[in-house]
N, C-alpha and C positions, 0 to 999 in steps of 0.2 A: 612753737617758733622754729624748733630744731628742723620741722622739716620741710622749709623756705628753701634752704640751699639742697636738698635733694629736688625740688619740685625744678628748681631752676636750671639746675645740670642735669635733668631729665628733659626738660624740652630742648637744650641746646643739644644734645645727644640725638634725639630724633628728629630733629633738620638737620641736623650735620651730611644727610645723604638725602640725595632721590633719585631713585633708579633710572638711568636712561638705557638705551636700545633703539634698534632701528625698527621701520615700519611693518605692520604682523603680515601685509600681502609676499615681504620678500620670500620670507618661508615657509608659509602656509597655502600661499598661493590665492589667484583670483578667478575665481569660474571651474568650473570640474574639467571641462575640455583640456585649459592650460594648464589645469595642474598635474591631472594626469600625465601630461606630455612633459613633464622636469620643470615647468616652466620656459622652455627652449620654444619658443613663439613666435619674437620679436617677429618676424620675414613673413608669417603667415595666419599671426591673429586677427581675426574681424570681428564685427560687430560690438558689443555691448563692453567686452573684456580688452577691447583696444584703447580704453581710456587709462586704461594702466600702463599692458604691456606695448604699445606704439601707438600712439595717439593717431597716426599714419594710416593705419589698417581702418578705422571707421568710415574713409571713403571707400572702403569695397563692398557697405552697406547698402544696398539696392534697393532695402523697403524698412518701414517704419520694424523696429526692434525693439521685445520688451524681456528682460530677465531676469531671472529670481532665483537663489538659490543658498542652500543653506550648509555650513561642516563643521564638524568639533574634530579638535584634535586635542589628544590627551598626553599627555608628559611622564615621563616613568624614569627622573632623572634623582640618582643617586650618588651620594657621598659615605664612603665606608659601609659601604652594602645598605646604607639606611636614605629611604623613599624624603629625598627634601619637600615632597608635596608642592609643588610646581602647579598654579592653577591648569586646568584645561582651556584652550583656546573655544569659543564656541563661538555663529553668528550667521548673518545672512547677507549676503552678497550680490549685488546685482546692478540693474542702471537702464537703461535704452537710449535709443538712437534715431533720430529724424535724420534721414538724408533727404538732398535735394538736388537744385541745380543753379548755378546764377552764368547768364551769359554761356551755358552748355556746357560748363566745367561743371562735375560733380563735385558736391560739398555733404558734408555731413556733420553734426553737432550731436554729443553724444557725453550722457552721463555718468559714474561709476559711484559706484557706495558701499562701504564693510559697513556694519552693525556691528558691534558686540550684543547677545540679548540678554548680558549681565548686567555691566555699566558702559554709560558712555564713556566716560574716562576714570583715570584712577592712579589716585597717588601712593605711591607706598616708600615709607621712607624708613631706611636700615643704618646703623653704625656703618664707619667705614669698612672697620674691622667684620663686620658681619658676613658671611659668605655669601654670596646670592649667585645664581644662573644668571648673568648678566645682559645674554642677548635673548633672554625666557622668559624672566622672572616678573615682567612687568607689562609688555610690548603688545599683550593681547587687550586689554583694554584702550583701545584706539579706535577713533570713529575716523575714516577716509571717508573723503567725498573729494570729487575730482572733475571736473569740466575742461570740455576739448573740439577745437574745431577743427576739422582735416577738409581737405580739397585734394584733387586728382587733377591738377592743370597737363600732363602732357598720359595719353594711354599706359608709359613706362614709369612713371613717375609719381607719387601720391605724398601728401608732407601733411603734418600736423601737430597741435600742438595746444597746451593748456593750462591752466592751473590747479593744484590742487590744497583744501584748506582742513588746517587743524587752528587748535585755540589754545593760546598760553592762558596764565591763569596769575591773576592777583586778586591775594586776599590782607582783609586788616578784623586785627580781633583785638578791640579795647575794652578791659574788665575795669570798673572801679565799685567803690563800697569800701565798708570796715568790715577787718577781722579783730576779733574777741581773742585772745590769747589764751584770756584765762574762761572764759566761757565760750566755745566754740558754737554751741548751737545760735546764741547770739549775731552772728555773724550775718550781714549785708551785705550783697554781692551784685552788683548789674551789667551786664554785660553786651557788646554790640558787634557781629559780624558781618560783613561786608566782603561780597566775593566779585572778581571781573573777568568775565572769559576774553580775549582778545583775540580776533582770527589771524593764523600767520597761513602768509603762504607761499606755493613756492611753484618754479614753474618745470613744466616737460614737456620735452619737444620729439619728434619721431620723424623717419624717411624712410620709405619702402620703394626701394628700385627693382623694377622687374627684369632680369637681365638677359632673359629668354623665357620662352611659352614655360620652362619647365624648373625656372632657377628662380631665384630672388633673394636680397639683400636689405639688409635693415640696420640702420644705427638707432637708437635712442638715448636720449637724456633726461635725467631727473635732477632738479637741483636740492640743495640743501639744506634745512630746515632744523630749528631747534625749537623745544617746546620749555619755553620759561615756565616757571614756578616761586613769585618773590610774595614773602610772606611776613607781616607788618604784626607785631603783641606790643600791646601797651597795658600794662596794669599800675594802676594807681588807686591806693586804699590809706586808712587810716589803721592804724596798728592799736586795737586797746587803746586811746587817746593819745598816746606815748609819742609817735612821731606819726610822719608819712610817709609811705615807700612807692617809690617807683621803680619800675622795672620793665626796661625796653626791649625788643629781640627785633631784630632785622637780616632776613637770609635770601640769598637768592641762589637758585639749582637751575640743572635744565633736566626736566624730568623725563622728557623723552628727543633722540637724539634718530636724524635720518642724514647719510653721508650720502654727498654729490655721487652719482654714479653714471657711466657710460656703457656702452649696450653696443655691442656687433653681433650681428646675427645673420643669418643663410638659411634657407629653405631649399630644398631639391626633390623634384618628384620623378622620386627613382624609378617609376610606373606610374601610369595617369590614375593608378588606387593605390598608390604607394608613397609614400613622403617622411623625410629626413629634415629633421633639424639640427643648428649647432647655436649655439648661445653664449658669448662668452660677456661675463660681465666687470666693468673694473669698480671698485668702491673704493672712494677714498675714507679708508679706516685713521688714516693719521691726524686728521680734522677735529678727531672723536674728541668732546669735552666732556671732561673727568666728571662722575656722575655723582659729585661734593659739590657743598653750598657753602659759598663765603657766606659769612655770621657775625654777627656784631651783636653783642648785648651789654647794655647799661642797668648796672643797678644802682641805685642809689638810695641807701637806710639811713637819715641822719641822725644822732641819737638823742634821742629826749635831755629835756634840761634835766642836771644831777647823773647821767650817767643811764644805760641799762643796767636791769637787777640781775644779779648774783645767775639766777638761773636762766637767762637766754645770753644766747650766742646771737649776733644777729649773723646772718650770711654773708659770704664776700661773691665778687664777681666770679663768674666759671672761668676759671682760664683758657683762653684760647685752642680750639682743636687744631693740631698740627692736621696738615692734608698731603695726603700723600698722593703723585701725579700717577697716571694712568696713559699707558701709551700703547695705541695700536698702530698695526701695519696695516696698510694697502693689500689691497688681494683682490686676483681676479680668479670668479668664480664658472667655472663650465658647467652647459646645460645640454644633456643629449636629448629630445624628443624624438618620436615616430608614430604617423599616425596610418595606418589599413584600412580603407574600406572595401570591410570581407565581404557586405551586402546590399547589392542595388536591388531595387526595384519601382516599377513605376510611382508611386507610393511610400515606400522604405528602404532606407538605406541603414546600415549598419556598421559602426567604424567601432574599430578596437584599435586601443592607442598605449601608449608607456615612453617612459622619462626616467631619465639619471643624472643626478645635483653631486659635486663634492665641493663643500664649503671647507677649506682649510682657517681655524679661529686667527682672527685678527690680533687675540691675545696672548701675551707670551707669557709663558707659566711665571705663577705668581710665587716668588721664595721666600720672599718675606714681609713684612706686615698687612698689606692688604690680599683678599683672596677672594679675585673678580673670577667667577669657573667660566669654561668655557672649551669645547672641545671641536676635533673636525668632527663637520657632521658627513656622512655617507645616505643620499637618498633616492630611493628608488620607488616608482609609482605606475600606476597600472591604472586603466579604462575602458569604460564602455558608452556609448553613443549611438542615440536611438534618433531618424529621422523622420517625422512622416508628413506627408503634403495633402493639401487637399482635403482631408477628413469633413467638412463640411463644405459643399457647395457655396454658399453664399458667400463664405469665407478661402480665400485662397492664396491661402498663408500656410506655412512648415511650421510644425511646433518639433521641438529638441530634447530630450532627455537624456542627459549625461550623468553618469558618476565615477567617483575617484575614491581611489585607495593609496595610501602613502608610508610608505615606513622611512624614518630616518635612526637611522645609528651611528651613536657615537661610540666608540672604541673605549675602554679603559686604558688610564691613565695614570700615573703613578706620577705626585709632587711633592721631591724633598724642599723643606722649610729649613733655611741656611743656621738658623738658633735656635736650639733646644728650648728657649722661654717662649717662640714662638707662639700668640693668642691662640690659633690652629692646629700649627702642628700639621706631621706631614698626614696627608689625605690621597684617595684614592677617587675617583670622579667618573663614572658612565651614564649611560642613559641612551631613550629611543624614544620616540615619539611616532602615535599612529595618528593619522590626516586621515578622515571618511567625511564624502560630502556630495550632491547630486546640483544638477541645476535643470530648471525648465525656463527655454527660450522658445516665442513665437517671434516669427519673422513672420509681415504681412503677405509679403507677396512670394515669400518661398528663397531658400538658399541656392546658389550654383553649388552644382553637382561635379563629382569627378566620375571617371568610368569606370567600372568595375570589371576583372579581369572576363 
């Protein structure tokens, strides 16, 4: 019986958190093209990758589009020289695109999709007190799917927009039966789970202004999104004949966390084989909800008639987890791309591209009780892009091959903890992450070309 109230302040210990984070495309990226380029797009992404980064961009889709592609990226982030084992990111990426025309305005409708090929999703739930990588440690199990309609009403002009869906998640788990105290094998136990995914979603909108043959302009919008996690225990059993215990738990988290963001972007084709991005993006971090679950649990042991004997304690209630808030800043993040094409030909074209990201962390060093890590990150990324058209006659369509290489660093960091009792204590925090990934697109009827010097 003694180890009722361990069993019980064991489960409220492990709801007491569930990791939130934002969405795994922010920094991992979608398509090899754009990631390679920093992600700095917004003004001149098309096709299949415009469901993401501007919904806008899939009216410059000229023919049917289909893409596939796959990247892992591996974590190598450390606390006091020692590897926290940070899972690797890994999955497949891709979507297409049907353009058309109504009334001579072009239109196009266009899908996007992450895979993780571990899980579709995933809960993982920590003490407050426990350290975790906060914008890492969770964010790669996330399935994105994303639908988007764009139009091109005036030649300068192209707008679009769409939703895109995740799934909260309620579950209820009620055990009942008797336990045997003094004969444990004896013990009856039955038990009922009940799980609900529930689609949330959220919307984004895109605008691509062309401002000359050689310039262009982009806003975008993503709205904001939380992914619940409310989780329902019911155990009711008979104790040894003695009494009956009930014991309730009721918690609700938001397990993963995506902040409203804004998007200005520019494109310049500083030669008709030469092209400049900038990307600045704003996230609203101060939104952010603390990645604790309010918790309520009822026990109730009532004691058999004459008393409990000499040798059981019964348990009492766990006492309430204090929660400690969690507060981020706003920050606007820059994105430099650039993309070359070193090779034309009638047939083959070859583009070499590269990108540079600095996310300064939203989190401000953590001194004392909780310890959410989290550092700037510096990233820098490189590419290659292979085009060919035509390869079979019957077919007269461009197929694509691209791939991307990524490294992000974070800098070491040094954080004193304000009291020597502190659960932690002060620590020291780096890390880097490499991003490799490839993608193959066919476009039916073949991409517009730039010139080559």
């Amino acid at each position: 019986m003694r180890r009722a109230p361990a069993l019980a302040l064991a489960s409220a210990l492990a709801l007491a958190s569930g990791v939130a984070s934002a969405n795994p495309l922010d920094t991992y990226g979608f398509g090899s093209r754009e990631t390679a380029m920093g992600g700095a797009v917004s003004a001149s992404v098309r096709g299949t990758h415009a469901s993401y980064y501007n919904p806008a961009g899939l009216a410059d889709t000229t023919g049917f589009e289909l893409a596939l592609g796959y990247f892992r990226a591996a974590h190598y982030l450390s606390t006091n020289g020692q590897d926290n084992q940070v899972d690797p990111v890994r999955g497949m990426n891709g979507g297409l695109v049907l353009p058309g025309h109504v009334f001579q305005v072009p239109i196009a409708f266009g899908i996007g999709v992450h895979l993780p090929d571990d899980r579709i999703s995933r809960v993982r739930a920590l003490r407050q007190e426990q350290p975790r990588w906060e914008m890492y440690d969770n964010r790669n199990q996330r399935l994105y799917f994303a639908t988007n309609l764009a139009l091109r009403p005036f030649k300068w002009l192209a707008v679009g927009g769409g939703l895109s869906f995740m799934s909260s998640t309620r579950g209820r788990l009620d055990i009942t039966g008797s336990a045997n105290i003094f004969r444990p094998s004896q013990s009856e136990v039955r038990h009922e789970v009940d799980a609900d995914l529930t689609a949330v979603r959220y919307p984004q909108a895109g605008v691509k202004v062309d401002l000359s043959d050689s310039v262009r302009a982009a806003m975008v919008y993503r709205g904001e999104f939380q992914l619940g996690l409310d989780l329902t225990a019911r155990l009711r059993g008979d104790i040894s004949r003695l009494t009956t215990a009930l014991y309730e738990l009721e918690t609700h988290s938001v397990n993963n966390f995506l902040p409203r963001q804004i998007v200005l972007g520019g494109s310049w084709d500083i030669r008709p084989w030469w092209t400049a991005n900038l990307d600045l993006t704003w996230i609203e971090w101060s939104a952010y909800v603390a990645p604790v679950a309010s918790l309520n649990v009822n026990l109730d042991i009532p004691p058999p008639q004459g008393g409990w004997p000499a040798t059981i304690t019964p348990p009492e209630t766990p006492a309430p987890i204090r929660l400690q808030p969690l507060r981020l800043s706003n920050r606007i993040v820059p994105r430099l791309g650039t993309e070359v094409l070193a090779v034309q030909r009638p047939r083959l074209d070859v583009a070499v591209r590269g990108g540079y990201e600095w996310a300064k962390s939203p989190i401000e060093r953590q001194t004392e009780g909780v310890t959410y890590l989290d550092l700037d990150r510096h990233t820098i990324s490189a590419g290659v892009g292979l085009a060919a058209r035509s390869l079979v006659a019957e077919i007269p369509g461009e197929i694509r091959v691209d791939v991307h290489g990524q490294l992000s660093v974070m800098p070491e960091e040094t954080t004193l903890k304000s009291r020597p009792s502190d659960f932690i204590g002060d620590y020291r925090a780096s890390g880097h992450i490499w991003n490799l990934g490839t993608t193959v697109t066919f476009t039916l009827d073949g991409a517009s070309r730039k010139e080559a010097p």
